[in-house]
LOBA-920127 format. One record per residue (C-alpha): x, z, y. Coordinates in steps of 0.02 Angstrom, whole numbers. Layout:
residues N
      c1      c3      c2
       X       Z       Y
...
END
This chain:
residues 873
      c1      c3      c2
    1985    -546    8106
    2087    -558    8271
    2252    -474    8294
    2258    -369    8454
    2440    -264    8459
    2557    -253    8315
    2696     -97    8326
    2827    -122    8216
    2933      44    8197
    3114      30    8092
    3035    -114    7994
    3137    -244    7907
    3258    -315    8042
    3193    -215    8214
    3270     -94    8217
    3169      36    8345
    3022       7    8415
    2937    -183    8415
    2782    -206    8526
    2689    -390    8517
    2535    -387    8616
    2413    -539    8582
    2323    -526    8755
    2470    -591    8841
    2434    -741    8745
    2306    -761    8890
    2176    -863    8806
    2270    -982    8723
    2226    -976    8534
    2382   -1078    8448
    2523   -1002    8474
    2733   -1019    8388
    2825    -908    8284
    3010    -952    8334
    3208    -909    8294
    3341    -936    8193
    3342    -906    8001
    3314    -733    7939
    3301    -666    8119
    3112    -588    8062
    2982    -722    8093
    2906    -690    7920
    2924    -500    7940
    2778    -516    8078
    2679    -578    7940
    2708    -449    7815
    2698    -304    7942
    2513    -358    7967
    2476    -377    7783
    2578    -222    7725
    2490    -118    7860
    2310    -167    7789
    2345    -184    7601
    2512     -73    7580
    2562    -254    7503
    2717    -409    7611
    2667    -580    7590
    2816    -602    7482
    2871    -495    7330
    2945    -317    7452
    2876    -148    7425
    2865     -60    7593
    2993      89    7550
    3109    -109    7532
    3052    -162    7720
    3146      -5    7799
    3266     -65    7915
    3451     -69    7880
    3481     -14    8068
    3359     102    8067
    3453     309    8126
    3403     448    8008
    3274     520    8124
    3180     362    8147
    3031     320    8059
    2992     158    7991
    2803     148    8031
    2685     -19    8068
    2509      -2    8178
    2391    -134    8176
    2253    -145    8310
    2128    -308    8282
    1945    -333    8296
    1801    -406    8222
    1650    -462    8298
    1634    -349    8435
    1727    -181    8332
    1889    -137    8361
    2007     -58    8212
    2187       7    8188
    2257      14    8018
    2432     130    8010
    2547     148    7885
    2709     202    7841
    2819     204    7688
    2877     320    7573
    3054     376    7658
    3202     487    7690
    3203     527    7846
    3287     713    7961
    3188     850    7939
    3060     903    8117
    3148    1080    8095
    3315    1120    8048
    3462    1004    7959
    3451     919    7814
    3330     759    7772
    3163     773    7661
    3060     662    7571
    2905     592    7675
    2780     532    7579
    2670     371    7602
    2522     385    7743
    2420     263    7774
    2239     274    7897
    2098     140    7967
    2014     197    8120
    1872     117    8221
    1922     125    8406
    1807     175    8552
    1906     148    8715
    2088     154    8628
    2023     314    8560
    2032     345    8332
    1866     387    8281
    1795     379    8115
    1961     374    8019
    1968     366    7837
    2155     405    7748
    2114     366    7564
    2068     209    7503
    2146     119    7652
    2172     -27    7539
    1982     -57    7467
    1920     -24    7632
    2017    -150    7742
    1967    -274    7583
    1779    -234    7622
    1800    -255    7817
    1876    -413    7821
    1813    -469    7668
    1968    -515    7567
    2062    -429    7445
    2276    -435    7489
    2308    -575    7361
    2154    -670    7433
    2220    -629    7636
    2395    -723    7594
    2282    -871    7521
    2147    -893    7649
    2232    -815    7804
    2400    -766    7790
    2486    -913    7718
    2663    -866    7662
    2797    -982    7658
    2794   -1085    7511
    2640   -1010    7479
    2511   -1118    7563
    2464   -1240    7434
    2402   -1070    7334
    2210   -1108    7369
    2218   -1257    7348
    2308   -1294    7174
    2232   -1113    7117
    2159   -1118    6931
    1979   -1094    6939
    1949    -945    6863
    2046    -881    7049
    1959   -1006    7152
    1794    -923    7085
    1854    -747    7133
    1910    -803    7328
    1721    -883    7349
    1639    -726    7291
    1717    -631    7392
    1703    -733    7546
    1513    -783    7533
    1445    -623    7438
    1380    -723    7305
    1373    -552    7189
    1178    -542    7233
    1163    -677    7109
    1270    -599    6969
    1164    -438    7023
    1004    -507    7015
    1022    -591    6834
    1111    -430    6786
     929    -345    6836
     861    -479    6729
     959    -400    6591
     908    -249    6625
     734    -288    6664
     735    -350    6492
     814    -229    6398
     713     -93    6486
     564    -200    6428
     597    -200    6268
     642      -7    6263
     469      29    6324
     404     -83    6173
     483      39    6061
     470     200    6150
     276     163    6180
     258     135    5964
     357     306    5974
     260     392    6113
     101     343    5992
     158     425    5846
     239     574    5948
      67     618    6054
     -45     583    5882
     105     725    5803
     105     831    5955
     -94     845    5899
     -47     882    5737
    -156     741    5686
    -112     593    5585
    -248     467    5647
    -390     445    5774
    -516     492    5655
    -438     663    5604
    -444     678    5804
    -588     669    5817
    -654     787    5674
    -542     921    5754
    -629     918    5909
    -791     942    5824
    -720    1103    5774
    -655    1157    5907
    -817    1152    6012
    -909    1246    5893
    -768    1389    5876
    -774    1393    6081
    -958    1452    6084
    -969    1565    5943
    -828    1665    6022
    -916    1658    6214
   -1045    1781    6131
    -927    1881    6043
    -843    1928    6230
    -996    1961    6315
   -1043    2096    6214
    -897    2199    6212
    -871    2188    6419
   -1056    2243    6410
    -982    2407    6323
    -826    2413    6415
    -924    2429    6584
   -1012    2583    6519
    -865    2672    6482
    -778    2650    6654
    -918    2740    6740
    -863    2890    6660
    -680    2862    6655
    -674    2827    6875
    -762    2997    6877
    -633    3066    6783
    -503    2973    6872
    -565    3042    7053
    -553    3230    6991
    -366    3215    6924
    -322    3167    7092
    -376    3302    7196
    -297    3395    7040
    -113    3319    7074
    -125    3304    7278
    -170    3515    7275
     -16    3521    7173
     113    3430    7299
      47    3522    7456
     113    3684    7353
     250    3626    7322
     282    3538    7492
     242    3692    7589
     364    3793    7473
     517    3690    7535
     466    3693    7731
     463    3882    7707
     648    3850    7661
     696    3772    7822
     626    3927    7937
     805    3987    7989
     857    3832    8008
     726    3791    8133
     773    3919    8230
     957    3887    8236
     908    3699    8312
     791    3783    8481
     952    3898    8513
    1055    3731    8530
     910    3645    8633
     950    3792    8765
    1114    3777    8793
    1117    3572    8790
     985    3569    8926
    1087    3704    9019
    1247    3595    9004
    1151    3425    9049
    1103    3521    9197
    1267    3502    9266
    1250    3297    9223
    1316    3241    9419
    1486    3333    9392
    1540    3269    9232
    1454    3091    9267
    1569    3094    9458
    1737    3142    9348
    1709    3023    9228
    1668    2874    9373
    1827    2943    9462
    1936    2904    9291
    1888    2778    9256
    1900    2691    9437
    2072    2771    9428
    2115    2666    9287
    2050    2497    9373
    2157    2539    9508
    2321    2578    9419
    2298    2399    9313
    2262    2320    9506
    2406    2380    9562
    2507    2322    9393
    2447    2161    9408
    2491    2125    9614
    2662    2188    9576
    2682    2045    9414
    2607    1914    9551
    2732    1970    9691
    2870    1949    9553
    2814    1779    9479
    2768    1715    9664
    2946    1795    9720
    3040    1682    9579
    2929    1539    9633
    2971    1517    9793
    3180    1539    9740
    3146    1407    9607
    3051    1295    9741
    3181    1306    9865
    3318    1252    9728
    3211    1096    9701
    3168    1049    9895
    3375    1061    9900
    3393     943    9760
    3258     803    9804
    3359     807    9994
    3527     768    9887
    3439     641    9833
    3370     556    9981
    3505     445   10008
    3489     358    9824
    3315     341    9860
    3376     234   10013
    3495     138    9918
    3351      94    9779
    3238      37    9935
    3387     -78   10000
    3393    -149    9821
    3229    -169    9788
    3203    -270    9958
    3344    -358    9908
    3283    -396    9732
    3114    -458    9776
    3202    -607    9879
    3275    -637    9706
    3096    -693    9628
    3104    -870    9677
    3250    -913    9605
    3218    -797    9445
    3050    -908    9437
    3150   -1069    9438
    3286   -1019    9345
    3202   -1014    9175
    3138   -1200    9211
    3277   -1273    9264
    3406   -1198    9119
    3273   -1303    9014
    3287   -1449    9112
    3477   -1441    9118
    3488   -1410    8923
    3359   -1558    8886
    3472   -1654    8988
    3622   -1609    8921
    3563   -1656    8733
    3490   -1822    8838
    3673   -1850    8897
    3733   -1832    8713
    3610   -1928    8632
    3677   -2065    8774
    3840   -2050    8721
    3791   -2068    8555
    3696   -2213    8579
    3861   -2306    8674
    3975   -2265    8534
    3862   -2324    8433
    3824   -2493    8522
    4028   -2500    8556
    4056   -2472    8370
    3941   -2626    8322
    4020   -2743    8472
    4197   -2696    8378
    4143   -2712    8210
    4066   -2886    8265
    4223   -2925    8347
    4326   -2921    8198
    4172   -3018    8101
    4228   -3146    8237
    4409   -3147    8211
    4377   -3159    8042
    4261   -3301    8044
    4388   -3378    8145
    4517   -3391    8048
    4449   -3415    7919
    4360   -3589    7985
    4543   -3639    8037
    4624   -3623    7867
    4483   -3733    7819
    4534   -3847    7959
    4706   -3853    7903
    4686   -3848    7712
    4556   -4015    7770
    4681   -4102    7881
    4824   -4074    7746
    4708   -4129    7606
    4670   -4277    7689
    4868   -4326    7695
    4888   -4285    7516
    4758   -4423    7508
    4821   -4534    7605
    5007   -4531    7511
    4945   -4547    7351
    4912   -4719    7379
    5075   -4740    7450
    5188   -4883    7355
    5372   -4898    7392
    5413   -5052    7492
    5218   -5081    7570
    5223   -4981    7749
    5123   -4835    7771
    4960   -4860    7862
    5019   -4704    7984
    5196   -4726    8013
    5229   -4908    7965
    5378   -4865    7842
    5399   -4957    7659
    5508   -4790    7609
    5416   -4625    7571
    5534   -4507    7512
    5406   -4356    7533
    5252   -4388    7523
    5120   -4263    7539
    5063   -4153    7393
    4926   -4045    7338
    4886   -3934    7198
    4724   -3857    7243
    4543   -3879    7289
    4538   -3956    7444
    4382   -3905    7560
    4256   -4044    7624
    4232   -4098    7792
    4044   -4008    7766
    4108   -3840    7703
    4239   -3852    7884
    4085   -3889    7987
    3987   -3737    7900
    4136   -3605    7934
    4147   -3654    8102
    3967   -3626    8144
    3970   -3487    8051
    4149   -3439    8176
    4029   -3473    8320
    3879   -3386    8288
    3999   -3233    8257
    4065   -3263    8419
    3888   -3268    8484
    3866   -3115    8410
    4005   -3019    8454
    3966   -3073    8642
    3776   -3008    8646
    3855   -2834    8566
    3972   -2825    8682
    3868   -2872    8823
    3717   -2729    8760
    3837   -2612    8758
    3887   -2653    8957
    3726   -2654    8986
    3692   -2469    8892
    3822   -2406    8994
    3785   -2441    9147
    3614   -2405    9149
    3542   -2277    9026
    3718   -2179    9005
    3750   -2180    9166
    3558   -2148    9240
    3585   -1963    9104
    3762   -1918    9173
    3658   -1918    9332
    3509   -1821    9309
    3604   -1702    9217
    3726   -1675    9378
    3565   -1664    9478
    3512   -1526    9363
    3674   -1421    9341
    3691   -1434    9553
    3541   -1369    9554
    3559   -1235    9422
    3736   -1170    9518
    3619   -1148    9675
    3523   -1019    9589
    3675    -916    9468
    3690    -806    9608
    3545    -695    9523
    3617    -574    9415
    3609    -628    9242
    3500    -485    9185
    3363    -539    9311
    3348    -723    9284
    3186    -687    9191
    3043    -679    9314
    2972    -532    9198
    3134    -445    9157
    3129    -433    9380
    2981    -396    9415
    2998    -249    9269
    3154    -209    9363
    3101    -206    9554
    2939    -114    9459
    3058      33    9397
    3146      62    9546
    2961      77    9662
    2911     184    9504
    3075     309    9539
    3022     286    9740
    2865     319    9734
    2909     494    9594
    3046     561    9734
    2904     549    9883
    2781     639    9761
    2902     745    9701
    2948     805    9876
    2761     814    9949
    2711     916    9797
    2856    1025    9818
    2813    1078   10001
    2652    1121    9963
    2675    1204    9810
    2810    1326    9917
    2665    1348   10042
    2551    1423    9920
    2690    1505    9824
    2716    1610   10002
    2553    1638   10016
    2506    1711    9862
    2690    1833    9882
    2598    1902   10038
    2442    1924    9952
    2497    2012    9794
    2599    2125    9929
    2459    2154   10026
    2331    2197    9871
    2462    2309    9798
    2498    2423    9937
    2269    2455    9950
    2278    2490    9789
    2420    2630    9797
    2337    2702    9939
    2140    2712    9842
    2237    2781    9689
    2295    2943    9815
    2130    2962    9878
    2062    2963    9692
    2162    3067    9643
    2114    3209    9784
    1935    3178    9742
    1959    3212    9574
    2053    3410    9603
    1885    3459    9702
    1758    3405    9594
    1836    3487    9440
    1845    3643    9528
    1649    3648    9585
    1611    3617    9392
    1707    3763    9336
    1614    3886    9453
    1432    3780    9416
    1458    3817    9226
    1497    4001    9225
    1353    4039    9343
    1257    3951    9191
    1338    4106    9067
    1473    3967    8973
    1614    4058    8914
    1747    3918    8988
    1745    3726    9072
    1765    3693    8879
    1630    3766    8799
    1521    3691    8938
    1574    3486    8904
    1569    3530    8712
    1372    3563    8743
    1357    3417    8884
    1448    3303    8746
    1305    3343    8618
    1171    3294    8753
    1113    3147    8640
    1074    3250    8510
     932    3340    8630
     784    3227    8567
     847    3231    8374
     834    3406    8373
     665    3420    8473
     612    3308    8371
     641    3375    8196
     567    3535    8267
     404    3476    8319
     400    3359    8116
     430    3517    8055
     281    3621    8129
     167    3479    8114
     231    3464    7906
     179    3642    7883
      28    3668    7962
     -27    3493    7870
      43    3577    7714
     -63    3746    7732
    -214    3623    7782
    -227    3519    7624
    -171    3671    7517
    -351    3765    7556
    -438    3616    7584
    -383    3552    7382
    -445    3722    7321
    -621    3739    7410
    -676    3571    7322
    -600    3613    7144
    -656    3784    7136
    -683    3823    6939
    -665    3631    6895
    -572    3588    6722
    -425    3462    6736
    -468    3303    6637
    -388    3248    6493
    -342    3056    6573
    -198    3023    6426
    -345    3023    6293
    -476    2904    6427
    -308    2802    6470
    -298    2762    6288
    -470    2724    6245
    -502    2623    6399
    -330    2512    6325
    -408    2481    6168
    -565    2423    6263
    -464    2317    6353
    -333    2257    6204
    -498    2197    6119
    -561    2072    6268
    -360    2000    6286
    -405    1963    6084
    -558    1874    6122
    -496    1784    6296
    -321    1745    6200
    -448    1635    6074
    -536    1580    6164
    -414    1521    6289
    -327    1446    6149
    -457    1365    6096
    -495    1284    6251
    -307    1219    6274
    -336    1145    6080
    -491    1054    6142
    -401    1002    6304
    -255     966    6197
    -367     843    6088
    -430     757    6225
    -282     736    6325
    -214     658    6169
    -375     541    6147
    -354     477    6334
    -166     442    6296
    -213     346    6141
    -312     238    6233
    -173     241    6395
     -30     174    6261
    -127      43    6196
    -167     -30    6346
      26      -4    6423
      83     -88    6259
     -22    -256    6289
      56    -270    6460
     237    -233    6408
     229    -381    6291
     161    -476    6444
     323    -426    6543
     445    -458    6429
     413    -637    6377
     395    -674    6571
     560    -578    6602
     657    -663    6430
     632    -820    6512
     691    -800    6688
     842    -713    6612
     886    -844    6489
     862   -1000    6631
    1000    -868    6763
    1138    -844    6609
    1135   -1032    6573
    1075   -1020    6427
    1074   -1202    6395
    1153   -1273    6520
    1296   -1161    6515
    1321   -1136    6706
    1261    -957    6768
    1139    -940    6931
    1304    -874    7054
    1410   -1032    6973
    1278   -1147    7004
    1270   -1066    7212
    1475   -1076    7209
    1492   -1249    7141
    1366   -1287    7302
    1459   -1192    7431
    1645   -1271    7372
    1563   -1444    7399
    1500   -1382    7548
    1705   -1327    7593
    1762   -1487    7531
    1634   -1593    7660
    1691   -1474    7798
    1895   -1499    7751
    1884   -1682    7734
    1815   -1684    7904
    2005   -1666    7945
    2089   -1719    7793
    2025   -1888    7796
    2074   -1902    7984
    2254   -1833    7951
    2288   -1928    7800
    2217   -2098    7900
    2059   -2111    7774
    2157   -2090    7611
    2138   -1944    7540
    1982   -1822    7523
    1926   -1683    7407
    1799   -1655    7282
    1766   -1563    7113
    1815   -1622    6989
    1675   -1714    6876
    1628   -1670    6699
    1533   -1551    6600
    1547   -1388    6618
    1569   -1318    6451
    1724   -1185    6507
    1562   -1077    6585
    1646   -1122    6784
    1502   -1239    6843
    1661   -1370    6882
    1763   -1260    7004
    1913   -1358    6988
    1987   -1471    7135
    2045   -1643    7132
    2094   -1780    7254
    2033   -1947    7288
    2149   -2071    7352
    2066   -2217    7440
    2235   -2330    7409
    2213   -2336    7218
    2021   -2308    7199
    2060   -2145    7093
    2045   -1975    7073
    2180   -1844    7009
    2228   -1662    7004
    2268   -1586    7174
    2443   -1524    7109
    2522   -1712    7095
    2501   -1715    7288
    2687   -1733    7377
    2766   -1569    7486
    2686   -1649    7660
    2514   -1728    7571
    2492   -1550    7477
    2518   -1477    7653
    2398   -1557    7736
    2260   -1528    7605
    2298   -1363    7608
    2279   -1336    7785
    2114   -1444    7793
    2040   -1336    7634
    2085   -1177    7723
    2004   -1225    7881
    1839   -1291    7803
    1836   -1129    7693
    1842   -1053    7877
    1709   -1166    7953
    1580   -1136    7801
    1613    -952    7798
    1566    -926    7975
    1436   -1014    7951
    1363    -945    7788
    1414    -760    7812
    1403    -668    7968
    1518    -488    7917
    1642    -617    7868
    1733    -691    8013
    1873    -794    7952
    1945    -845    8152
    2138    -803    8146
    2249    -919    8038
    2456    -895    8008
    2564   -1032    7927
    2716    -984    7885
    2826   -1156    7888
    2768   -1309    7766
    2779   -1438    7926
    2950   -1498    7873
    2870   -1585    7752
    2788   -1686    7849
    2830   -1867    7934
    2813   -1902    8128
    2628   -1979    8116
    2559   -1847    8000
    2646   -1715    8105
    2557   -1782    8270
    2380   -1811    8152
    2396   -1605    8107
    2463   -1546    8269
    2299   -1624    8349
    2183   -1549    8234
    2267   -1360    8256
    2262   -1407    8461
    2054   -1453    8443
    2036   -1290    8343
    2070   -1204    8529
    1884   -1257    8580
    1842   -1146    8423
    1914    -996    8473
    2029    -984    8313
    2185    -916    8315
    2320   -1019    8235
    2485    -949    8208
    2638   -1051    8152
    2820   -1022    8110
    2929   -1162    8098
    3098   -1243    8147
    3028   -1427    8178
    3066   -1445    8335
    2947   -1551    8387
    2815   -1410    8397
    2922   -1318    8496
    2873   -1444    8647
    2711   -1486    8596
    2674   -1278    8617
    2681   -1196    8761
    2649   -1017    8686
    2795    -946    8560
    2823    -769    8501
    3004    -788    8510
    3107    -686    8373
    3307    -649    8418
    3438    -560    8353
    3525    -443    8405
    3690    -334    8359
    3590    -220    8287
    3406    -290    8232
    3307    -425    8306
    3188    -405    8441
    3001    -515    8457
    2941    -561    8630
    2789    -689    8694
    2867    -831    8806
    2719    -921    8901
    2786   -1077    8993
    2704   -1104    9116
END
């Protein structure tokens, strides 16, 4: 699954409408979520998830992800375009909400809607709007819960897959590499089986049940019966024969019989037919009378047919002439409304001067708008490299003072030594002082004070030891001191530098508008005003032609409206004459009026009706008459037969051979009964040996797929494989960003919980051991849970070609890490760019922030936040 657009409408912090467009992305496939805290990084994340699933990342309903800035009339709505393979799909859905009603005041309840549509050139098709949820599960092949572990990793989330208990692990593997066929095909084992061993019983049933059907109890008794029944069959054959040997005597007589009765009841309906027709004589004559005067009237066909033709051209002309004065109207209108609007677009020539003059001047903006962005960077950086500089000299400053006073201190210190030494060494010296011997210093026998001391004094050694100690703080304090100069001078000073170089050149290029220092926001800008340019000079051209043809089709309706005033007149005129040459035509034909005559002319369709019932009428009764004598010369002084009696006796005839075919037929279905039982006798026996065949063959396989004894089931068995298979493909990269410590495995031991050992744990090449995954730290359990997720990835494509696991999002997680394991997982994400995966990631660290060049930057505003791609180039 690859994202494509995401349209976030009054959702969680944006407030109106958020567009992010993954093309402009431009081929690069790793790509940073930026912005403050709570600006809506994460929201990007849920929109996605809740617009395939209905379901956040985190804990939020989607009625919750409204926005608070969101007006009453907005609705909060997320669309999701992304493909797979080479299909393109857009999932929508919006929230149950309050929101102003379409018509009228007040607000109604919307409720939830939710669609996923396959798209043919950014056209819906195929859209399904129930079960959104299962559907987009069987697309991409996860369920919601499994998306936020294997794609959509949620902040604090990520380590999900990878400390998940097995039981989950198990579920997420299915899923991905459609391991059901297994489960399926031991499940068929089971049924195999247990279809097996209903046929063993329903066969022992069928045996009994087809022996019963017989009414038989045993094969002997079978065969006994059809003994019988053969012998029944042929006594009855004869039985037949004989009486249809006397039936077919008797119908000789009875046709004859038969043939007499009906010339008997066909003599008998001519009477009767001719009786009626002799009914209908006045009639008859009443319907030639009419044929006169309607062939009379039809006569006079070319006057009524020219009255009619001048009537109804009459009313053609009257709608023409309706419908040129509506188009001299609407064309008159026109041409006011179009003269309005050529007097408008004039008034507005001279702003569409103005907007060239601006857009000239705009475009020699670019440059500097194209620099601008660059050097605001460079100017920044430099401006935290100045700080850090200053820093850095307070810092060295502070250590060259704080050695300083470690000198003083030493210092004097080593002197008090010094002195507490030299005075020691006079208390010394006048304690062997004796009154009247001189004093070896001074020479005098009298020492009336001679020096004293009542504490420890210090040793020549310890006075040598605190003055080196005294000078190697001085030493020290000088080399501080001296670093610091040298700090100063150089580094310090080189930063205040560049960073004037910077901000001189950044003042050279303020004098672009603030709201155009963005290369794009210009270009959009200088784009607008050609856009409002180019309408006014379209605008205008359209409008002077459109008044052309307006005045040309005002002269035209004029024109076709006076022609067709003038043909009405003439129709008119035409009309008075002919009328008058059909009232003389039909009284020299003897009709009373005009009247009487188009009453006759009216019934002209009736002509042929009438002729015709006339002419069915004469042929009936000469037809009649015909059959009448006819009937009577072949009866003459025949008797009518009595055909109820021969009916009757020719039924028991009849009644008698249904007896003996009834027997005999069922007879025959006995014997065929018999042997159809005797051939499924045989057919059971044999079905039963191979059933018992089948089944022990089929108990076997069945027992070997559940585990029967070794406990692990034939899909366990296939998942343990494929997770070791994962593991491989992870510690591919784990191994390489955890410098060769750490790599997965599962975890060993039997595999008596019925899970084939689906449980992870981690090996750590430092202590020789292996232990659960959970007692990794925040960054380690990061890193293993962003190698497991991309060898789950690697496998899967490999293993499974519906599912395409080639977008990743990692929501945060990198704090956790230290410089060198940052670096080790940045350059695996980077090298996933020659795979074609793309690798989301929102974080604050902001060392990815200069190591990627693509971020979806998220800002707020006053009121909601807004997303936009920043590309650097």
């Amino acid at each position: 699954m690859t994202p494509l657009k995401l349209t976030m409408r009054a959702f969680g912090p944006y407030a109106g409408e958020t567009v992010i467009d993954f093309d402009k992305l431009d081929g690069r496939h790793l790509f940073l979520i930026c912005g403050p805290t709570g600006a809506g990084k994460t929201t990007i994340l849920d929109a996605m998830c809740y617009a395939l699933y209905g379901k956040t990342s985190g804990d939020r309903t989607g009625s919750h992800m409204r926005s608070d800035y969101a007006s009453t009339a907005q609705k909060t709505e997320v669309i999701f375009d992304f493909r797979i393979g080479d299909k393109t799909y857009r999932a929508t859905r919006s929230p149950e909400q309050t929101i102003d009603k379409k018509r009228g005041k007040g607000q109604t309840r919307a409720a939830m809607q939710a669609s996923l549509s396959e798209l043919e050139e950014g056209r819906e098709v195929r859209t399904i709007r129930t079960g959104v949820e299962e559907a987009a599960g069987k697309l991409i092949g996860l369920n919601a819960s499994q998306f936020c572990q294997v794609i959509l990793l949620p902040q604090g989330d990520f380590r999900k897959l990878l400390v998940a208990k097995a039981d989950e692990r198990e579920a997420i593997l299915k899923q991905l590499f459609k391991t059901q066929r297994f489960s399926d095909f031991q499940n068929e084992l089971r049924l195999s089986l247990n279809d097996l061993l209903k046929r063993k019983a329903a066969e022992d049933t069928e045996l009994s049940a087809t022996l019963s059907m017989a009414s038989v109890s045993g094969e002997e008794e079978l065969r006994k019966e059809m003994e019988q029944t053969a012998s029944f069959l042929q006594e009855m054959g004869k039985k037949r024969e004989e009486e249809e040997k006397t039936y077919a005597r008797f119908q000789k007589d009875y046709q004859k019989a038969a043939v007499l009765s009906t010339h008997f009841e066909t003599l008998a309906r001519a009477e009767a037919q001719l009786k009626d027709l002799l009914g209908r004589e006045e009639e008859m004559k009443k319907a030639e009378e009419s044929i006169k005067y309607i062939r009379s009237a039809r006569e006079l066909a070319p006057y009524f047919e020219n009255l009619e033709k001048i009537s109804k051209d009459g009313i053609l002309v009257r709608k023409e002439m309706d419908r040129c004065q509506t188009a001299r109207d609407e064309a008159a209108k026109e041409k006011e409304k179009l003269a309005e609007k050529s007097k408008e677009l004039e008034d507005r020539k001279a702003e569409v001067e103005k907007a060239r003059q601006k857009s000239a001047e705009m475009v020699q903006w670019m440059p500097k708008a194209k620099a601008y962005g660059a050097t605001l960077r460079e100017v920044n950086r430099l401006t935290e490299k100045v700080m850090e500089a200053q820093a850095e000299l307070q810092k060295l400053n502070d250590k060259a003072e704080a050695d300083k006073k470690i000198k003083e201190k030493a210092e004097a210190e080593a002197e008090n030594l010094r002195r507490d030494y030299i005075f020691g060494q006079a208390a010394i010296l006048a304690s062997q002082l004796k009154e009247g011997e001189p004093c070896p210093v001074c020479g005098s026998i009298h020492h009336p004070r001679p020096a004293v001391s009542d504490k420890k004094l210090p040793t020549e050694e310890e006075v040598k030891k605190a003055q080196e100690k005294a000078a190697k703080a001085a030493e020290t304090w000088s080399d501080s001191t001296q670093l610091a100069q040298q700090y100063q001078v150089s580094a310090y000073v080189s930063a205040i530098s560049e960073q004037g170089y910077a901000q001189a050149k950044m003042r050279t290029l303020e004098d672009v508008p603030e709201a155009f220092r963005k290369p794009i926001d210009l270009r959009n800008a200088i784009h607008r005003l050609h856009e409002s340019i180019q309408l006014w000079e379209k605008e205008t051209e359209d409008t002077a032609k459109t008044r052309e043809t307006a005045s040309s089709a005002y002269a035209a309706a004029d024109a076709g409206y006076k022609a067709a005033s003038a043909q009405r007149q003439k129709l008119a005129k035409d009309y008075g004459e002919w009328k008058k040459a059909l009232e003389e035509k039909s009284k020299e034909a003897g009709f009373e009026s005009l009247a009487a005559c188009r009453s006759w002319y009216e019934k002209r369709d009736l002509e042929n009706t009438l002729t015709q019932n006339l002419e069915t009428y004469r042929r009936l009764r000469q037809g009649a008459e015909k059959v009448a004598a006819d009937e009577k010369d072949f009866l003459k002084d025949s008797q009518k037969p009595d055909m109820a009696h021969l009916g009757q006796e020719d039924q028991e005839h009849q009644n008698a051979i249904h007896r003996m075919v009834k027997m005999i037929s069922d007879g025959e279905n006995r014997k065929k009964l018999l042997e159809d039982t005797a051939a499924k006798v045989k057919d059971i026996a044999e079905r039963h040996e191979k059933t018992l065949q089948d089944a022990s063959l089929v108990s076997g396989l069945y027992n070997l797929t559940r585990g029967e004894k070794s406990r692990i089931t034939l899909e366990r068995y296939v998942l343990g494989a494929l997770l070791d298979e994962v593991t491989r493909a992870a510690n591919l990269r784990l191994l390489d960003m955890s410098h060769h410590r750490y790599s997965l495995h599962r975890m060993a031991g039997d595999s008596t919980d019925g899970r084939g050992g689906l449980t992870l744990e981690v090996s750590d090449s430092y202590t020789g051991r292996s232990r659960p995954a959970n007692t990794l730290s925040g960054g380690e359990t990061f890193l293993a849970s962003l190698s497991l997720a991309l060898g789950l990835a690697d496998v899967v494509q490999a293993k499974q070609g519906g599912v395409r696991l080639d977008t990743m999002f990692i929501d945060e997680g990198f704090g956790t890490l230290d410089p060198e394991a940052l670096n080790s997982a940045m350059n695996t994400l980077i090298d996933l760019q020659n795979t074609g995966r793309l690798v989301g990631i929102i974080s604050h660290v902001p060392e990815l922030e200069e190591r990627i060049d693509a971020r979806l930057k998220v800002t707020p505003a006053e009121k909601g936040s807004k997303a936009e791609f920043e590309i650097l180039e």
